[in-house]
C-alpha positions as CSV (number, residue, x, y, z in Angstrom):
1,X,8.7,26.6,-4.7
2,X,8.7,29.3,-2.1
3,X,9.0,28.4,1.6
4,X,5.1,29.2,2.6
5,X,4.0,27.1,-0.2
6,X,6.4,24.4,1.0
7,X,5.1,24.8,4.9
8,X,1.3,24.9,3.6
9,X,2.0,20.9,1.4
10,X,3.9,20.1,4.4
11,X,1.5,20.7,6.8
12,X,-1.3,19.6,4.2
13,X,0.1,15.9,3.8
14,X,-0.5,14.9,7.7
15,X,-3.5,17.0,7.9
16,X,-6.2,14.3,7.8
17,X,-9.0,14.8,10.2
18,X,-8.3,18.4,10.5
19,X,-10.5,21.6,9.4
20,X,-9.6,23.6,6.4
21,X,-10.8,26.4,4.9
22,X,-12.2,25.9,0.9
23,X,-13.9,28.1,-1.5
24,X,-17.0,26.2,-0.3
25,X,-17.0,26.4,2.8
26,X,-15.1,24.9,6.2
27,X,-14.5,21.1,6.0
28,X,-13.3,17.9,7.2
29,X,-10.0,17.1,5.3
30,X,-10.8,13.1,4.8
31,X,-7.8,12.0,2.7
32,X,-4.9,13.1,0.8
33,X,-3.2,11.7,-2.0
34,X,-0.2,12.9,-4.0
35,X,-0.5,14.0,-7.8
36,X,1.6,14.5,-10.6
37,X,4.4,17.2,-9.6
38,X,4.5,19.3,-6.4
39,X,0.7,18.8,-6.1
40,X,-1.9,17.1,-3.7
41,X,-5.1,15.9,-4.3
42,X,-7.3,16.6,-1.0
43,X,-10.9,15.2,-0.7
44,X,-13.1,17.2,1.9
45,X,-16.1,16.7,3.6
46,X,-18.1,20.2,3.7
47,X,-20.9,20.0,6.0
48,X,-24.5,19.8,4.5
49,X,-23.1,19.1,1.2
50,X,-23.4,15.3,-0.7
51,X,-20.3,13.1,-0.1
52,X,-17.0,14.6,-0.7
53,X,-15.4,17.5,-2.8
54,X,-12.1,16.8,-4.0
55,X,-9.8,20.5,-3.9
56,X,-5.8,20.5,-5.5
57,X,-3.1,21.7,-2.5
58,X,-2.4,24.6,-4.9
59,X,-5.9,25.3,-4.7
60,X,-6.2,25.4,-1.6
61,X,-2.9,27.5,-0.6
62,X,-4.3,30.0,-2.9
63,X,-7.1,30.2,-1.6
64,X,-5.8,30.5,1.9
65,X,-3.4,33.1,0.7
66,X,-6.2,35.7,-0.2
């Protein structure tokens, strides 16, 4: 794993309440959850969307890393 990927899960693991930036949009990071591996599963509230979208960490960091 290479130290920005570590810094991004870091950061992502006590990130509740904060904003991120998804392939849908801007949200509301509501909870995150470890998966299997070096993974995280992070459910988002995106505004004017229905309930929640759930987004993998790795997802995420990639998509950040564009």
């Amino acid at each position: 794993m290479n130290e920005e990927l570590k810094n991004f899960m870091n950061e992502l693991w006590g990130a509740e309440g904060k904003l991120v930036d998804t392939p849908l949009g801007q949200g509301k990071i509501e909870e995150v959850r470890t998966m299997g591996g070096v993974d995280f599963s992070v459910r988002v509230k995106i505004p004017d969307t229905d309930g929640s979208t759930l987004f993998s960490g790795l997802k995420l960091f990639k998509f950040k890393s564009q």
